[in-house]
SEVEX-786673 format. One record per residue (C-alpha): x, y, z; residue number from 0; residue in three letters. Coordinates in steps of 0.25 Angstrom, whole numbers, always signed. Layout:
+-------+-------+-------+-----+--------+
!     x !     y !     z ! num ! residu !
+-------+-------+-------+-----+--------+
!     X !     Y !     Z ! NUM !    Ala !
...
+-------+-------+-------+-----+--------+
This chain:
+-------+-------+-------+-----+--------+
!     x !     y !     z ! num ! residu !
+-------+-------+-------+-----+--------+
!  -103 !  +104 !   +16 !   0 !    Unk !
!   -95 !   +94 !   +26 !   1 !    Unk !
!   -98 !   +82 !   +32 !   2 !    Unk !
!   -90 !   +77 !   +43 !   3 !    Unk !
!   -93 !   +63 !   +44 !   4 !    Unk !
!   -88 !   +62 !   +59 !   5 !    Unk !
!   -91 !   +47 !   +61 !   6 !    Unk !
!   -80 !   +42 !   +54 !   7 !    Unk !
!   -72 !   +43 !   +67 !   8 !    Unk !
!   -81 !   +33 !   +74 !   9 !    Unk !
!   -81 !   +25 !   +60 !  10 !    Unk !
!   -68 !   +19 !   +58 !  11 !    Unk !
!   -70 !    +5 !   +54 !  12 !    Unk !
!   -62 !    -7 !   +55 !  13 !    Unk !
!   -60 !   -14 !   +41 !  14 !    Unk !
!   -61 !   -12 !   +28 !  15 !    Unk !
!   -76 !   -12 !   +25 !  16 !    Unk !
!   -79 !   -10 !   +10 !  17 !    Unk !
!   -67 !    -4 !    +8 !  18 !    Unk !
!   -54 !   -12 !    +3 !  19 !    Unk !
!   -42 !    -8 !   +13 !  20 !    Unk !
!   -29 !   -14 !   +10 !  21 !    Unk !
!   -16 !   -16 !   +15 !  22 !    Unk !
!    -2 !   -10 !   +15 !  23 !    Unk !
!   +13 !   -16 !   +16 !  24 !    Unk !
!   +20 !   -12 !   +30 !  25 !    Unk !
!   +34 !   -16 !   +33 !  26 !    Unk !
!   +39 !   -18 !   +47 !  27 !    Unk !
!   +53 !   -13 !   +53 !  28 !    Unk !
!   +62 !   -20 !   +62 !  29 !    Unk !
!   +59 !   -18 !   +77 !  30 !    Unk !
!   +75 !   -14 !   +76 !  31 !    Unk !
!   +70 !    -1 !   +66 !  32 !    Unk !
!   +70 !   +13 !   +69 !  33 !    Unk !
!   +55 !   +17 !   +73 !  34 !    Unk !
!   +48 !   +30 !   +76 !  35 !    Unk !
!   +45 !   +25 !   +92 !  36 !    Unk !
!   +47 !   +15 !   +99 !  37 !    Unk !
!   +36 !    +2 !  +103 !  38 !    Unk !
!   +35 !   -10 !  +112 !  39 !    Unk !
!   +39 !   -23 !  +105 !  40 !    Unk !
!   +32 !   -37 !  +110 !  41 !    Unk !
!   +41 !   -48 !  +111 !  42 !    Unk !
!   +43 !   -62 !  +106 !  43 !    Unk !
!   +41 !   -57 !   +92 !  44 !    Unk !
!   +50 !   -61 !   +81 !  45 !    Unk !
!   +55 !   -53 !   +69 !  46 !    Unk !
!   +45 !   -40 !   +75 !  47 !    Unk !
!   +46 !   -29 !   +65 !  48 !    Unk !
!   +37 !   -16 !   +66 !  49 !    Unk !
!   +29 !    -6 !   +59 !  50 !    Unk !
!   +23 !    +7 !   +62 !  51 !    Unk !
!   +11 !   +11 !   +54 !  52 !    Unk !
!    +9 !   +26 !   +53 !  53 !    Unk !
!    -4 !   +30 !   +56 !  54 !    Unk !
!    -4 !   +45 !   +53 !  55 !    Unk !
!    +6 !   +52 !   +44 !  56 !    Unk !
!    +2 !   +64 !   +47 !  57 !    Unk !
!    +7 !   +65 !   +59 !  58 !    Unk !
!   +23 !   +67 !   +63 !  59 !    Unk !
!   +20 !   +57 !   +75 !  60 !    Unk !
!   +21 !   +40 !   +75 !  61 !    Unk !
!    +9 !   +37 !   +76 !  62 !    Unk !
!    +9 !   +23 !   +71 !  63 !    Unk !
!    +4 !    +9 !   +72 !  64 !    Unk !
!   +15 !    -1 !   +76 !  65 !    Unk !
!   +15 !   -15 !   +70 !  66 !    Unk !
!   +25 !   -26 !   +73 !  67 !    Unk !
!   +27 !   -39 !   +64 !  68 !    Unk !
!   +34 !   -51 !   +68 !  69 !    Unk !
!   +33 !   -66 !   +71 !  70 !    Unk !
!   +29 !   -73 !   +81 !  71 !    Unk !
!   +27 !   -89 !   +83 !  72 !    Unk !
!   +31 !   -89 !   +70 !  73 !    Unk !
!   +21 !   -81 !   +64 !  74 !    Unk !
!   +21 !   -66 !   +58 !  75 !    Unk !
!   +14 !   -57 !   +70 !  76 !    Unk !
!   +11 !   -42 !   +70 !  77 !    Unk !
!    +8 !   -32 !   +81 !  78 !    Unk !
!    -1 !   -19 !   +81 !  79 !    Unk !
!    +1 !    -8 !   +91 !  80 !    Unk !
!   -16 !    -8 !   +91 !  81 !    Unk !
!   -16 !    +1 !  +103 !  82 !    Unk !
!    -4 !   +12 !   +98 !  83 !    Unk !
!    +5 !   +11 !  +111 !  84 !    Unk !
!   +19 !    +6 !  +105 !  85 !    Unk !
!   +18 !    -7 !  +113 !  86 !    Unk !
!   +15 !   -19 !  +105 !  87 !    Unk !
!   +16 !   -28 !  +116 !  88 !    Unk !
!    +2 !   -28 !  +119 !  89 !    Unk !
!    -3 !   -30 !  +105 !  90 !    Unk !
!    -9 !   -41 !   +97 !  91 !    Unk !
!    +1 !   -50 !   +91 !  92 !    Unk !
!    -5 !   -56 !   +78 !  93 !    Unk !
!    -3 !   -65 !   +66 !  94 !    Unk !
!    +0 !   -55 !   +54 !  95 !    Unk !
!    -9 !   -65 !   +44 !  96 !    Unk !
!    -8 !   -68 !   +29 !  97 !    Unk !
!   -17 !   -55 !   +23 !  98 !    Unk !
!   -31 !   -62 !   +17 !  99 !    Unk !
!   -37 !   -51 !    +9 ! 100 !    Unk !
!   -50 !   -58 !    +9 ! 101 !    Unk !
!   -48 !   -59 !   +25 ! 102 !    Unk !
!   -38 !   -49 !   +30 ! 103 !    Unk !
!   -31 !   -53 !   +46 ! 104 !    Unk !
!   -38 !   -46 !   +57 ! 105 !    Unk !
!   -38 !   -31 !   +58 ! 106 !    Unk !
!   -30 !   -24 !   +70 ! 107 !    Unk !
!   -35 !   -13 !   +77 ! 108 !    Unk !
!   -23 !    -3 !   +81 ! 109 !    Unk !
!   -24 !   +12 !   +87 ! 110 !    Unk !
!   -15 !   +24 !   +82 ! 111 !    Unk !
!   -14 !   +39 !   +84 ! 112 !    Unk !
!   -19 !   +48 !   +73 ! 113 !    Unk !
!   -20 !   +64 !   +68 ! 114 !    Unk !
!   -35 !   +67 !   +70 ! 115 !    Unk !
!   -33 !   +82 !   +65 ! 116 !    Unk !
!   -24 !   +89 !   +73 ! 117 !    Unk !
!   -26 !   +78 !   +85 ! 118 !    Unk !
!   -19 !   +63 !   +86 ! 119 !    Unk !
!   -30 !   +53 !   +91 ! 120 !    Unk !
!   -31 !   +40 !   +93 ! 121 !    Unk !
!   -36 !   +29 !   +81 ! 122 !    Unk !
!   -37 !   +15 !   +79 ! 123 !    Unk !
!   -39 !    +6 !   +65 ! 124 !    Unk !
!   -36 !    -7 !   +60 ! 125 !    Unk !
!   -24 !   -13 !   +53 ! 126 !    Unk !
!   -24 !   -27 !   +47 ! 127 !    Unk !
!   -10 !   -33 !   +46 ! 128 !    Unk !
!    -6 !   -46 !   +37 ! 129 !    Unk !
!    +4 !   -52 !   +29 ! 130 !    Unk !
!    +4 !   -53 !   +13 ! 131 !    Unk !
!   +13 !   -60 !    +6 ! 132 !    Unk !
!   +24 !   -58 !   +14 ! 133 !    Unk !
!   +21 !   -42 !   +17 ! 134 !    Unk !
!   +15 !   -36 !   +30 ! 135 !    Unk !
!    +1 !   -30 !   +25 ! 136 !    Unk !
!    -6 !   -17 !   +33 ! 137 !    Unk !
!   -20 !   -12 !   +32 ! 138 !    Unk !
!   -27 !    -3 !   +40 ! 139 !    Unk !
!   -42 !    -9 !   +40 ! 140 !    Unk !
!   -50 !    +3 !   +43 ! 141 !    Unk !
!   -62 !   +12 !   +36 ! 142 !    Unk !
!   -69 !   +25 !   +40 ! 143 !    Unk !
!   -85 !   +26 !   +41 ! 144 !    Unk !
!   -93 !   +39 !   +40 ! 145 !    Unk !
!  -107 !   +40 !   +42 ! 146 !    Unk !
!  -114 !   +52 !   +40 ! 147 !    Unk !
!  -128 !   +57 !   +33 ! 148 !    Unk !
!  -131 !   +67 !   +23 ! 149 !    Unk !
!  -145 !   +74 !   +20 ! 150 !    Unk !
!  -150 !   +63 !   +29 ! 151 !    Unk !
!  -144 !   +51 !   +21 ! 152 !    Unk !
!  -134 !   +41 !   +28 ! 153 !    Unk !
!  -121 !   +38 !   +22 ! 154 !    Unk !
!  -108 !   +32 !   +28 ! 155 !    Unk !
!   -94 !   +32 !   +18 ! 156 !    Unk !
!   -81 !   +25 !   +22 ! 157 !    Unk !
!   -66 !   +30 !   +22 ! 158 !    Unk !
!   -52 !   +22 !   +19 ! 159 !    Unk !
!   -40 !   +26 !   +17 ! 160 !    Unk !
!   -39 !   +18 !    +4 ! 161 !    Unk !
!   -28 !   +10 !    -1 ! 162 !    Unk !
!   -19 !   +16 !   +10 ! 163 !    Unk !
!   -20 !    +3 !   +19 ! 164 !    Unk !
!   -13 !    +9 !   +30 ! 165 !    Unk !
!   -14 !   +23 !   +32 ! 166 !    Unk !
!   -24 !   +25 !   +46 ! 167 !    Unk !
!   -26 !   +41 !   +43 ! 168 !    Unk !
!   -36 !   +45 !   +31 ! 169 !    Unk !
!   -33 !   +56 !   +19 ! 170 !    Unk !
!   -24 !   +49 !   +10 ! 171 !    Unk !
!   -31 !   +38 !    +2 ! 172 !    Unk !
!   -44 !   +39 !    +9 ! 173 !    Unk !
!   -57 !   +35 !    +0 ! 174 !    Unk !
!   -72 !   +36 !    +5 ! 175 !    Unk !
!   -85 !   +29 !    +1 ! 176 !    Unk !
!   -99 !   +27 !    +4 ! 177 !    Unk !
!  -102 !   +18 !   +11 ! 178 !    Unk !
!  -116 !   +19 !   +13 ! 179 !    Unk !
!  -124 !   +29 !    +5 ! 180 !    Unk !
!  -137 !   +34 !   +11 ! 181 !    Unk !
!  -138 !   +22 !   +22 ! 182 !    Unk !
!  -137 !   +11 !   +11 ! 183 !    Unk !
!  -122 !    +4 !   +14 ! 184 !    Unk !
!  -112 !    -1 !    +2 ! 185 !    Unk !
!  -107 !   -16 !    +0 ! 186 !    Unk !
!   -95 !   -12 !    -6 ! 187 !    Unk !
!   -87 !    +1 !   -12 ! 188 !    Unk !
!   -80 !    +0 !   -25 ! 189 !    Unk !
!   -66 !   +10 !   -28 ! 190 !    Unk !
!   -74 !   +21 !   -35 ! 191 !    Unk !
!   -83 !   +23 !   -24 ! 192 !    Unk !
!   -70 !   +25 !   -15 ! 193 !    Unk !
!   -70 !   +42 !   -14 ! 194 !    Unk !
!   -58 !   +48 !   -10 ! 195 !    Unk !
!   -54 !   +64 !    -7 ! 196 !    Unk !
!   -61 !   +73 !   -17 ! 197 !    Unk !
!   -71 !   +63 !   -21 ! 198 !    Unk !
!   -87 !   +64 !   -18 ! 199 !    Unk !
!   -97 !   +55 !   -11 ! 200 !    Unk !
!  -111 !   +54 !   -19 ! 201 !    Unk !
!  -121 !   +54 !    -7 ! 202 !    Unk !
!  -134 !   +52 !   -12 ! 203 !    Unk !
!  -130 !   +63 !   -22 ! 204 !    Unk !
!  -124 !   +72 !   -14 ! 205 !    Unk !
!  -109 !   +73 !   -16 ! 206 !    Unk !
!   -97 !   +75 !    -5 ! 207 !    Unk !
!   -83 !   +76 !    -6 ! 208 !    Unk !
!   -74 !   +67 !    +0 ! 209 !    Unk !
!   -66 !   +79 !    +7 ! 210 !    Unk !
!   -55 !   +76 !   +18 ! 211 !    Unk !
!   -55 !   +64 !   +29 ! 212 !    Unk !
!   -45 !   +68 !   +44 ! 213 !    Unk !
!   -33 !   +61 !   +46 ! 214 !    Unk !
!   -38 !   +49 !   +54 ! 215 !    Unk !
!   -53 !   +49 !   +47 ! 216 !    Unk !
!   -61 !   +56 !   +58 ! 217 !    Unk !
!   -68 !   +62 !   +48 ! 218 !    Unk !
!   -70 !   +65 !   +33 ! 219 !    Unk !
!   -76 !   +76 !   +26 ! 220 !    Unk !
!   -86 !   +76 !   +14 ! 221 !    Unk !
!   -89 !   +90 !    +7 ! 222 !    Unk !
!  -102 !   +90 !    -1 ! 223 !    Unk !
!   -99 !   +91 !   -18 ! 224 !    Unk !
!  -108 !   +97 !   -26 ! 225 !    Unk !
!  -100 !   +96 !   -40 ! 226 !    Unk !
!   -98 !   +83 !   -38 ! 227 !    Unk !
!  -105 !   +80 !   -52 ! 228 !    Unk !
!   -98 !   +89 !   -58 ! 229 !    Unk !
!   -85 !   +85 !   -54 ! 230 !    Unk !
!   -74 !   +79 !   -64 ! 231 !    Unk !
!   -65 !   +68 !   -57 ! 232 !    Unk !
!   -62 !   +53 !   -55 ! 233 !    Unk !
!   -72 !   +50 !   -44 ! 234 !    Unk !
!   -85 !   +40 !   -48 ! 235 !    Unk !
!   -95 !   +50 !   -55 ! 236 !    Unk !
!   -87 !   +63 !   -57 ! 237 !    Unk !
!   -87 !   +69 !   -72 ! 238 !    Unk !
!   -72 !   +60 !   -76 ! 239 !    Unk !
!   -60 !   +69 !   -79 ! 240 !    Unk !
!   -56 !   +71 !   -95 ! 241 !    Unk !
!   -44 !   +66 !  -102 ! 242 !    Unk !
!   -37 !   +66 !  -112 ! 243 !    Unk !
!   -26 !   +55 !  -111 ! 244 !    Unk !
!   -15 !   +49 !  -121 ! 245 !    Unk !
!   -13 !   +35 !  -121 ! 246 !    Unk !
!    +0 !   +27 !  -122 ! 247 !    Unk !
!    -4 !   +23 !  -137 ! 248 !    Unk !
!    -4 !   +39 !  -140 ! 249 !    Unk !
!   -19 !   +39 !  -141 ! 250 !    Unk !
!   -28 !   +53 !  -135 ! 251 !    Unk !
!   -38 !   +49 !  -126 ! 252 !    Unk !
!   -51 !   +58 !  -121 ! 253 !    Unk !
!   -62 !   +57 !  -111 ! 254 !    Unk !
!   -69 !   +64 !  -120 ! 255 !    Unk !
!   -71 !   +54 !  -132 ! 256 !    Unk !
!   -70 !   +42 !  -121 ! 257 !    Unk !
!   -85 !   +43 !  -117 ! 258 !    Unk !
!   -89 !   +34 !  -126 ! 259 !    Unk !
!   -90 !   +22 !  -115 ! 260 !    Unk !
!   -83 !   +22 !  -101 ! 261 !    Unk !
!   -70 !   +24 !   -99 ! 262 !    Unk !
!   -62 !   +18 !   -89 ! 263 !    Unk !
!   -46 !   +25 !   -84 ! 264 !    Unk !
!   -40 !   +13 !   -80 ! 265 !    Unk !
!   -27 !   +14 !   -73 ! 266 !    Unk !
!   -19 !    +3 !   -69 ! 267 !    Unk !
!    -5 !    +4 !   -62 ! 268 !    Unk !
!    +7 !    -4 !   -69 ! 269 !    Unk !
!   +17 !    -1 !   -58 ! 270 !    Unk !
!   +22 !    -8 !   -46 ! 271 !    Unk !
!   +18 !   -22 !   -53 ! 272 !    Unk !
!    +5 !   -19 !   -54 ! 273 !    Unk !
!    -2 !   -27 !   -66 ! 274 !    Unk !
!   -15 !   -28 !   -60 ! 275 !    Unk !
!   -22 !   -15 !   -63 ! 276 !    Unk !
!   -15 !   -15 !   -77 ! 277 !    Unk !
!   -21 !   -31 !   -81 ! 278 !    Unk !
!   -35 !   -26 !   -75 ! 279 !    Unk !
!   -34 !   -15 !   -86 ! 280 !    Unk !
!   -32 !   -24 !   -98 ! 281 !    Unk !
!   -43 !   -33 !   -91 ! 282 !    Unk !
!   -52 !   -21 !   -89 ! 283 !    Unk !
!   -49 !   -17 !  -105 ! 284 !    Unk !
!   -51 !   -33 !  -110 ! 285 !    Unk !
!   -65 !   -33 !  -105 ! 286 !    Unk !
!   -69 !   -18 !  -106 ! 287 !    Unk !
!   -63 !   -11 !  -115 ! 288 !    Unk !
!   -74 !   -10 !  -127 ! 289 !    Unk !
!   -85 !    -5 !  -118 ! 290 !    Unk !
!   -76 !    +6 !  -111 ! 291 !    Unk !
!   -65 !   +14 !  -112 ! 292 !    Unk !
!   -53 !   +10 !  -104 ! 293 !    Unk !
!   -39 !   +18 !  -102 ! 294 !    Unk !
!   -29 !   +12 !   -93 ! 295 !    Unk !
!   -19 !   +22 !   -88 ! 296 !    Unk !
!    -5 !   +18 !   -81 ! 297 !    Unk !
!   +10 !   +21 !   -83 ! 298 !    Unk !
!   +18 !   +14 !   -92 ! 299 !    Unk !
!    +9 !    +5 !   -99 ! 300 !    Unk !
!   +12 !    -5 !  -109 ! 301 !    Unk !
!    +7 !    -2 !  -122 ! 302 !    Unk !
!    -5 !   -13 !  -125 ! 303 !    Unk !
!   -14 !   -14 !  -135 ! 304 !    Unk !
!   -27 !   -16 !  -125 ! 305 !    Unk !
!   -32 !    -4 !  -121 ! 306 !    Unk !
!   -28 !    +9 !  -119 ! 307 !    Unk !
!   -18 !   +14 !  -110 ! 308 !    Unk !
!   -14 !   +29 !  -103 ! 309 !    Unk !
!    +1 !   +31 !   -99 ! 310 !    Unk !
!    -4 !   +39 !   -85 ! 311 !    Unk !
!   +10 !   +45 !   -84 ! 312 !    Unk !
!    +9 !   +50 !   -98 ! 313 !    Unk !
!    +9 !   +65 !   -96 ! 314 !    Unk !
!    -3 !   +68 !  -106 ! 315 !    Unk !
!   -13 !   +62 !   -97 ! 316 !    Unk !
!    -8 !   +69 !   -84 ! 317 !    Unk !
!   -21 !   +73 !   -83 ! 318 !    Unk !
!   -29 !   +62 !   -86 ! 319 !    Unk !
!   -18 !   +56 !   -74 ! 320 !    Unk !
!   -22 !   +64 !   -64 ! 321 !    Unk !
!   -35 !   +61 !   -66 ! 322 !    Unk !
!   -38 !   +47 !   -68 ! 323 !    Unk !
!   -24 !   +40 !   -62 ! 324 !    Unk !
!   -20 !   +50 !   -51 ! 325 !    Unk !
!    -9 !   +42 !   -47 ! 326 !    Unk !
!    +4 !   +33 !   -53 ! 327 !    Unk !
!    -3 !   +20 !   -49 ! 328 !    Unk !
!   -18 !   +20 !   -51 ! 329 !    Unk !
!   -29 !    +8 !   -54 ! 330 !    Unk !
!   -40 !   +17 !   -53 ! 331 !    Unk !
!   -49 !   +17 !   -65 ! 332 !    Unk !
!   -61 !   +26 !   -69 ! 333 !    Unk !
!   -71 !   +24 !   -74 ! 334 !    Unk !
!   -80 !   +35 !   -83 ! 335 !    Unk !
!   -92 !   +36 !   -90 ! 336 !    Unk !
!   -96 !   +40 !  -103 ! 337 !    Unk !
!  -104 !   +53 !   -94 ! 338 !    Unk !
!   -87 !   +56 !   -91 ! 339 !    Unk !
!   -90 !   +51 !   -77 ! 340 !    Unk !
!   -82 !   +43 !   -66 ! 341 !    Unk !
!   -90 !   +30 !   -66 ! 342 !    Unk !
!   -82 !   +21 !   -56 ! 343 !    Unk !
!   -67 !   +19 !   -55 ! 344 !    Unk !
!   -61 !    +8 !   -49 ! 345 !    Unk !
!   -48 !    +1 !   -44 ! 346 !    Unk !
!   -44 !    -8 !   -57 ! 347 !    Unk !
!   -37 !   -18 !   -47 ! 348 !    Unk !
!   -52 !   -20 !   -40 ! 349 !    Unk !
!   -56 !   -25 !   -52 ! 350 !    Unk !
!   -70 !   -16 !   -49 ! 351 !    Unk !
!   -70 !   -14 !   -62 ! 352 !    Unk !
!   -73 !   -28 !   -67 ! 353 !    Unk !
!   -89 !   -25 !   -61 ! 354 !    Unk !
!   -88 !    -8 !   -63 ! 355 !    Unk !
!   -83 !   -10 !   -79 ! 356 !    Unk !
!   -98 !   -18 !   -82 ! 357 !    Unk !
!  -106 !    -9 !   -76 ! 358 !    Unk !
!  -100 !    +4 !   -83 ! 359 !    Unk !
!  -101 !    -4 !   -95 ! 360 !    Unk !
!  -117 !    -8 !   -93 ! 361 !    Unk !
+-------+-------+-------+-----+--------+
């Protein structure tokens, strides 16, 4: 069974709503630089620099947004080409503000050609533009809404393209939720209700796959699952996979004889400086770990005596890496059940799981 939820073409909002949009680095050229076409410079700007924002790699053709940085009246400006015609003359020219994650600067609406199937039409979205400590941020502020009703029941979900900050077509990092089950809206959406590809919506007990989304979002496609319950993977209420896992003290470790209490796959990720995820773990561990299992799995872990730690590149627990790690760098960490079931995973930088943990334990 398909449902087309045809809607979202007419339901791309502005902003992030409940979900948390971020930003991305860009680095601009000299005007002097070789570019892939030529644009209309303003004047009377100093230092101007530019940038083109690749809106569709799918396509062999530019199409791009063009950005210019440079100063003016002794202030760092930026330009946007918002309507697309290589001529930034006739564009705003604004201050590029100190990023406040709390209160972000003003969202810019800007229009770009994009594939829609075999055609390229026209699109528009929202980019938000700042400095931060001294490095040029980027973020494309935009969400997808779908409305549609099933068995006579009305429910809406919402699509981003998570953690891919600048990316203006869907299908690479793109996670949906609920955002409204049977007419009655959510306040907030935590990491494991986030569903990507292959994952299922409940929908007052009727489950659908998250199948496929179009290039520019026009539409998503859910396919009705009716072995949801049955299914072993990582997503919230699926049977958990089995393991057997060796750890970096030489010890055997089995899902079978974990169900005892809860047990909590923590990954943390040690490389590129990052401490963070790795001191939640001992945090996590310090408060936790007598009422629950926990393992933390990362690469080239220092041996500690607090907790118990799994070498994620250690060839023995291939399997339990393709499973619950997926990735060299991961800070997703799952939760299950003494039933063997997915109860809730989470981000361990959020610190979600400082409010989950309790209520797993209760």
């Amino acid at each position: 069974m398909l449902i087309w939820l045809r809607e979202i073409k007419r339901n791309k909002i502005k902003g992030d709503s409940l979900f948390k949009l971020g930003y991305a680095a860009i680095h601009f050229k000299d005007t002097s630089d070789i570019f892939s076409y030529r644009i209309k410079y303003p004047k009377n700007i100093k230092n101007l620099k530019r940038f083109q924002l690749k809106v569709d790699f799918k396509e062999n053709e530019e199409y791009n947004v063009e950005l210019l940085l440079g100063n003016k009246n002794e202030k760092q400006i930026f330009i946007i080409d918002e309507n697309n015609n290589k001529d930034l003359t006739d564009d705003s020219i604004r201050i590029c503000e100190k990023i406040n994650w709390n209160s972000p600067p003003k969202i810019v609406k800007c229009k770009f050609l994009i594939s829609d199937n075999n055609q390229i039409v026209k699109d528009s979205s929202w980019l938000c533009i700042g400095n931060s400590k001294g490095k040029i941020l980027l973020g494309k502020k935009e969400h997808l809404v779908g409305k549609f009703r099933i068995d006579k029941e009305n429910y809406e979900v919402g699509i981003v393209e998570h953690n891919n900050p600048m990316s203006f077509t869907y299908g690479f990092k793109t996670k949906i939720a609920l955002l409204s089950n049977l007419g009655i809206k959510k306040d907030s959406i935590s990491y494991g209700e986030l569903m990507t590809f292959g994952e299922v919506l409940n929908l007052n007990n009727k489950y659908y796959r998250f199948e496929k989304i179009s290039n520019n979002g026009e539409f998503i496609t859910l396919v009705k699952d009716k072995n949801y319950k049955t299914k072993i993977g990582t997503q919230k209420g699926m049977i958990a996979p089995s393991y057997k896992v060796i750890t970096i003290s030489g010890d055997t470790i089995t899902s079978s004889k974990s169900q005892n209490k809860p047990t909590i796959i923590v990954n943390s990720c040690g490389c590129g400086g990052d401490k963070k995820s790795t001191e939640a773990f001992y945090e996590l561990e310090r408060r936790f770990g007598k009422s629950i299992n926990i393992l933390h799995v990362d690469s080239n872990i220092e041996k500690s005596n607090i907790g118990i730690h799994i070498d994620s590149e250690n060839e023995y627990n291939k399997d339990f890496y393709n499973n619950y790690r997926k990735q060299y760098c991961s800070r997703i960490c799952y939760i299950i059940g003494k039933n063997n079931r997915i109860i809730d995973k989470f981000d361990i930088i959020l610190n979600d799981w400082k409010s989950i943990i309790p209520k797993v334990i209760n």
